[in-house]
C-alpha positions in Angstrom: -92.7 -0.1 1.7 -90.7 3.2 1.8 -87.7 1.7 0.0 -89.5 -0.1 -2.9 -92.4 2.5 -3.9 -92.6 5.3 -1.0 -95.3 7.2 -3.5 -97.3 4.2 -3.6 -100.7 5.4 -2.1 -102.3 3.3 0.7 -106.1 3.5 0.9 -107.0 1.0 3.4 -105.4 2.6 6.6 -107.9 3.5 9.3 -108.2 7.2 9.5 -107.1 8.0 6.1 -108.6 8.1 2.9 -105.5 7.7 1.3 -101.5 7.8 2.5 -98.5 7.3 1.2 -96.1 4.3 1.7 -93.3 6.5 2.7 -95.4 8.8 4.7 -97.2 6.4 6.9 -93.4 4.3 7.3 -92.3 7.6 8.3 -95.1 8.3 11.0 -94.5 4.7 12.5 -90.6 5.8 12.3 -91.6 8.7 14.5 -93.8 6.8 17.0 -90.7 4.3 17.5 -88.6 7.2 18.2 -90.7 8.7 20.7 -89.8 5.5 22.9 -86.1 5.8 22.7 -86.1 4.2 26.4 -88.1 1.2 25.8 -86.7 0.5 22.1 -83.0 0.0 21.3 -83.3 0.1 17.0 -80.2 -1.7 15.1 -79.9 -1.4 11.6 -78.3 -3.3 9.0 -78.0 -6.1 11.2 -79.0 -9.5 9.7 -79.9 -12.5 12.0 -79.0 -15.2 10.4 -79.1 -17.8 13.3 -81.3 -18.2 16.3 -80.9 -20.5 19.3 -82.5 -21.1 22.6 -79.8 -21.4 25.7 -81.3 -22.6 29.1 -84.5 -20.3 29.2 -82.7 -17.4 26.7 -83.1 -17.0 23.2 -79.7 -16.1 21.2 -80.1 -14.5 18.1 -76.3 -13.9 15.9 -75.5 -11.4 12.8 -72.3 -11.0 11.2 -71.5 -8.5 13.5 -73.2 -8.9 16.9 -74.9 -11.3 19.2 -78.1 -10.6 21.1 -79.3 -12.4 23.9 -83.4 -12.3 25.1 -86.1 -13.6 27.0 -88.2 -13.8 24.1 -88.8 -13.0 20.7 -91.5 -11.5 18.0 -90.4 -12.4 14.2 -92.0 -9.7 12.1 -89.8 -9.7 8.9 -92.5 -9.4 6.1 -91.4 -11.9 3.7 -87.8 -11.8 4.5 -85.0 -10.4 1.9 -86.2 -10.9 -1.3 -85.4 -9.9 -5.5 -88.1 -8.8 -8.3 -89.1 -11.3 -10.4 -87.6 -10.4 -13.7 -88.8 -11.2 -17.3 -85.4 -13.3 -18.0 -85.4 -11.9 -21.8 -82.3 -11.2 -23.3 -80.5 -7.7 -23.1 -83.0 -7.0 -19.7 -80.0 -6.0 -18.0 -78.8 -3.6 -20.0 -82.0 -1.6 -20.0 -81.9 1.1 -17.5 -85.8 2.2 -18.0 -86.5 -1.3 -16.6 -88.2 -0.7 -13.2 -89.5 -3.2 -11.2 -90.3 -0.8 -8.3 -91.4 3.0 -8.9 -89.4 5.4 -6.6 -90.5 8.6 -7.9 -93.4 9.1 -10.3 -92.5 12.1 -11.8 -89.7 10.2 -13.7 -92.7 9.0 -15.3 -94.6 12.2 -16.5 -95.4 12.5 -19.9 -94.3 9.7 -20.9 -95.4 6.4 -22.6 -95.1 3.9 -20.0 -95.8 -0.1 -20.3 -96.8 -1.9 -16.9 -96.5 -5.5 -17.3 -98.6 -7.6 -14.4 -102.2 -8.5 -13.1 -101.9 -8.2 -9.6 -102.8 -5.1 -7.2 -99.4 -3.2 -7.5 -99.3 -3.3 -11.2 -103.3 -2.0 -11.3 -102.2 0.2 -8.7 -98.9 2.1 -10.6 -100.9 2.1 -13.7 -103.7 3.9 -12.1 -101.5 6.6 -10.3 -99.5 7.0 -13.5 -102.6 7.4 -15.9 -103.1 11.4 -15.3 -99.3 12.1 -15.4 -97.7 9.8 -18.0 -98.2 10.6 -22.2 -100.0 6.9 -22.3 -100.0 3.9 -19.6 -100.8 -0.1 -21.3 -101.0 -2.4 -19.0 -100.7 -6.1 -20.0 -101.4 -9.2 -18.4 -101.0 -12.9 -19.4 -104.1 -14.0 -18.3 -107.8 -12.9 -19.1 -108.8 -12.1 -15.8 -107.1 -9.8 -13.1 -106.2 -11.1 -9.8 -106.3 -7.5 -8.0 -108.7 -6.3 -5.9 -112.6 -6.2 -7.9 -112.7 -2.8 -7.0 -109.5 -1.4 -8.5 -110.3 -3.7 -11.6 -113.5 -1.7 -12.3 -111.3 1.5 -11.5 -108.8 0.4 -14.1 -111.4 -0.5 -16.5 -113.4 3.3 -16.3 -110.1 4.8 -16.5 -107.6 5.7 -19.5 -105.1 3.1 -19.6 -104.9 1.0 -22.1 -105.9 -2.8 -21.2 -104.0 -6.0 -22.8 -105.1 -9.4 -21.7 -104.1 -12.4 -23.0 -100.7 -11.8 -23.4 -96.6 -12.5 -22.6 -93.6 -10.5 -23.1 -91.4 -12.2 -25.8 -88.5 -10.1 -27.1 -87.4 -6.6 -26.3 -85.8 -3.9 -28.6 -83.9 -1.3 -27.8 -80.4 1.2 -28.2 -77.6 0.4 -26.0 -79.1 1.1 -22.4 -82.0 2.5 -23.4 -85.1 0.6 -24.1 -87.4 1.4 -26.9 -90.0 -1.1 -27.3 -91.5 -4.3 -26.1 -92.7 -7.4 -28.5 -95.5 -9.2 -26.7 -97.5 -12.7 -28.0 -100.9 -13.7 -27.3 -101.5 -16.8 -25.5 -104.2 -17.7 -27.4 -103.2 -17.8 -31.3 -99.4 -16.7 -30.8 -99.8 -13.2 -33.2 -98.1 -10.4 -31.6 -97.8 -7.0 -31.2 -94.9 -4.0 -30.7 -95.7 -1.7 -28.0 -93.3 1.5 -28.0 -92.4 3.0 -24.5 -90.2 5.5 -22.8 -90.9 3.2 -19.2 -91.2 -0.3 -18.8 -92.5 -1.3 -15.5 -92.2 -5.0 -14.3 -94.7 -6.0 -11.7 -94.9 -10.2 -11.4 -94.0 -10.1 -7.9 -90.8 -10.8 -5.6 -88.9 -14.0 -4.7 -88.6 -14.3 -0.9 -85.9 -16.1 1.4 -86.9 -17.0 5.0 -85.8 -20.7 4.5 -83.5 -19.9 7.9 -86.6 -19.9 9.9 -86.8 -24.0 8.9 -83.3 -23.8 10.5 -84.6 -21.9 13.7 -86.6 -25.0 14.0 -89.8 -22.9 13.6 -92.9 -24.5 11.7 -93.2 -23.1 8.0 -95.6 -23.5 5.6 -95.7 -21.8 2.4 -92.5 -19.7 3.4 -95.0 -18.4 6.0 -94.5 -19.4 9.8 -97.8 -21.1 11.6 -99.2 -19.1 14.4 -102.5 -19.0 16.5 -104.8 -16.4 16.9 -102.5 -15.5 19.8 -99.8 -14.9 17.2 -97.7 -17.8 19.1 -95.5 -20.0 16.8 -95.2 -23.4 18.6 -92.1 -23.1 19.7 -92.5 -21.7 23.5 -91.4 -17.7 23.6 -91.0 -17.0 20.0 -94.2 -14.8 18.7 -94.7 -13.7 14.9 -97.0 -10.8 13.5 -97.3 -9.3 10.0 -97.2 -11.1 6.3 -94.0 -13.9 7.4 -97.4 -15.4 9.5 -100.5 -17.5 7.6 -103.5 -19.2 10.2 -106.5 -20.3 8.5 -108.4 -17.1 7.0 -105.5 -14.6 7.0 -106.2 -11.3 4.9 -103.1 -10.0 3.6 -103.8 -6.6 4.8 -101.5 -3.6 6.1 -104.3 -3.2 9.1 -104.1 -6.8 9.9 -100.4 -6.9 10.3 -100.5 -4.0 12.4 -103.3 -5.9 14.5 -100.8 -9.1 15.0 -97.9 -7.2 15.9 -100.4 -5.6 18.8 -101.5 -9.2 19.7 -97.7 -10.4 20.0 -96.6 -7.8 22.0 -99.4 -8.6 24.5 -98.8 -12.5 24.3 -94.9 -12.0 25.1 -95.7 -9.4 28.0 -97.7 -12.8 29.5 -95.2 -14.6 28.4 -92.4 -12.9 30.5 -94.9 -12.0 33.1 -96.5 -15.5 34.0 -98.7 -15.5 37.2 -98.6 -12.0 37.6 -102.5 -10.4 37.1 -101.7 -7.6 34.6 -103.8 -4.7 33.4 -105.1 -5.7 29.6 -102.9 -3.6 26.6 -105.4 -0.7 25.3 
């Protein structure tokens, strides 16, 4: 969240009517580090191979191997890349985002958000009152975003494109200047100018390693109960890398699982032992 779009606002956090991705990463950063005695953080340390030893669990990164009673996978959806339009010259383009860092790169300009999903509604609303212009465009004729923020978008200023595909872009040197996009429908087009081009179709995930860790997956999502349990004994899972019948993909959810792990592995280690429940 903080590395990809830390202004992004959040509304559907508990408690606040609206936060920032990098401010509520950075109030769970702070939390962690209030428990320096009970939480050992490594960073930039990949696992790229888990096994199970006797009754220990061995997880192995390029550079270091950890051994544990137990474990609680709660990855997101793993490393992944933008999805990118695959048109020619996109490389060259250096005002081709397809995450928004900072959005006062984006004031007064004219900026084009390609996508139909919440994050693209999303940008296009936060960048409506600072940008010269926001169009948004979308291939299909209905959103797939939250009804809500589509009847936000629609009362707002942005200017709403359905129907259509990005088919060639035009520019000078790194610097691009303008989009052509088709319709779906009777193939006529149409040359939208813009200082911004943001691409919002989505990511491409890899957690095909948790096949390897012998783990069930379906979907690129690992199976849990409602006990976030996977089925393989002393491995738990929490947070969007999980999927059990009726999963919301929701921030508050995730949060909820990773609660609901922790208390699983603490029976888990603790078997036979009448505990006090987690609060």
């Amino acid at each position: 969240m903080s590395n990809q779009y830390p202004e992004k606002i959040v509304y559907d956090l508990p408690g606040f009517l609206e936060i920032t991705a990098g401010e509520f990463i950075t109030k769970l950063e702070e939390q962690v580090a209030s428990l320096p005695e009970l939480i050992d953080i490594k960073m930039n340390n990949k696992i790229t191979q888990l096994d199970k030893e006797d009754d220990l669990f061995v997880a192995r990164s390029d550079s270091s191997t950890i051994v544990a009673k137990s474990v609680i996978l709660a990855m997101g959806n793993g490393s992944f890349v933008p999805i990118k339009l695959e048109l020619e010259n996109e490389e060259d383009y250096t005002n081709i985002n397809y995450f928004v860092q900072k959005t006062s790169d984006y004031v007064g300009k004219d900026v084009v958000v390609l996508g139909g999903g919440d994050s693209a509604i999303d940008w296009a609303m936060m960048l409506e009152p600072l940008a010269k212009s926001v169009t948004l465009v979308h291939r299909r004729d209905q959103f797939r975003a939250k009804l809500s923020s589509v009847e936000k978008l629609k009362q707002s200023k942005v200017n709403i494109i359905t129907s259509f595909i990005p088919k060639e872009l035009k520019g000078d040197k790194n610097n691009l200047q303008s989009i052509i996009i088709e319709s779906v429908k009777d193939q006529s087009s149409q040359e939208l100018f813009c200082d911004e081009l943001i691409v919002s179709y989505g990511t491409i995930s890899s957690i095909n390693y948790l096949q390897e860790w012998g783990l069930d997956v379906i979907n690129k999502k690992v199976e849990i109960d409602l006990q976030s349990k996977t089925h393989i004994d002393g491995i738990f899972a929490a947070g969007d890398v999980t999927t059990y019948q009726g999963r919301e993909i929701q921030i508050v959810l995730g949060l909820a699982e990773g609660m609901q792990a922790s208390a699983s592995e603490n029976q888990y280690l603790h078997k036979g032992i009448k505990q006090r429940p987690i609060r």
